[in-house]
C-alpha positions as CSV (number, residue, x, y, z in Angstrom):
1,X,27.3,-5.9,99.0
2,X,29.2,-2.8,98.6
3,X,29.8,-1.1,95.1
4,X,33.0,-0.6,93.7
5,X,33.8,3.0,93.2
6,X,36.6,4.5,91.6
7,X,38.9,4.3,88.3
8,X,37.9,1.0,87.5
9,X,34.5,1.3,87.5
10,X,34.3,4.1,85.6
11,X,36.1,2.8,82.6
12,X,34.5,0.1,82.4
13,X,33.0,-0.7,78.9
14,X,35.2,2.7,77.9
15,X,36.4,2.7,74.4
16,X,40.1,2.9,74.4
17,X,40.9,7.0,72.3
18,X,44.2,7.9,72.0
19,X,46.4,10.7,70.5
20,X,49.6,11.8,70.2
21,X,50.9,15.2,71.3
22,X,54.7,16.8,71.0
23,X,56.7,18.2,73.8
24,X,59.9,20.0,72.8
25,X,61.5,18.0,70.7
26,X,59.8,14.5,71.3
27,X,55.7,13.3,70.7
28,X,53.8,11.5,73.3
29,X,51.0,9.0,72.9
30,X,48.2,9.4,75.7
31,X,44.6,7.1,76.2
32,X,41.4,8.5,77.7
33,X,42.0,5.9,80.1
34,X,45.0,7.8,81.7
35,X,47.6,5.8,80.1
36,X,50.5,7.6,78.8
37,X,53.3,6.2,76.2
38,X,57.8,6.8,76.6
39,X,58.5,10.1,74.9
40,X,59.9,9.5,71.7
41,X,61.8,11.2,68.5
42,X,59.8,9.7,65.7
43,X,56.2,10.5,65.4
44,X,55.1,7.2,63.7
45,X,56.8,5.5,66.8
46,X,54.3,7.1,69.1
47,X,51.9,6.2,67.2
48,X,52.8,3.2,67.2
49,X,52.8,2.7,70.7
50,X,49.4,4.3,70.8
51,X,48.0,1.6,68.5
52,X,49.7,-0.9,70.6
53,X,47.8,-0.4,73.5
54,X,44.3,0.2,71.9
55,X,44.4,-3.3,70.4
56,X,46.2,-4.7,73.8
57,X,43.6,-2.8,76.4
């Protein structure tokens, strides 16, 4: 049987790290896993967001 290669294998067992980083005028929340929050005004919103997907991943 073949193994699987690719984006899912390698992130496997991966601990979700995210940060936030501003763009212009808005702050983005990003995960080591490649995902990638909406932009948004508020700081603590993108944060938000970031926590929402550590505890949802």
């Amino acid at each position: 049987m073949a193994q699987a290669d690719g984006p899912d294998r390698a992130l496997q067992g991966q601990e979700h790290l995210t940060t936030t980083s501003e763009q212009g005028r808005f702050c983005v929340a990003r995960c080591t896993c490649g995902w990638r929050g909406p932009a948004r005004r508020a700081r603590s919103q993108a944060r938000t967001d970031a926590e929402g997907h550590a505890v949802g991943a």
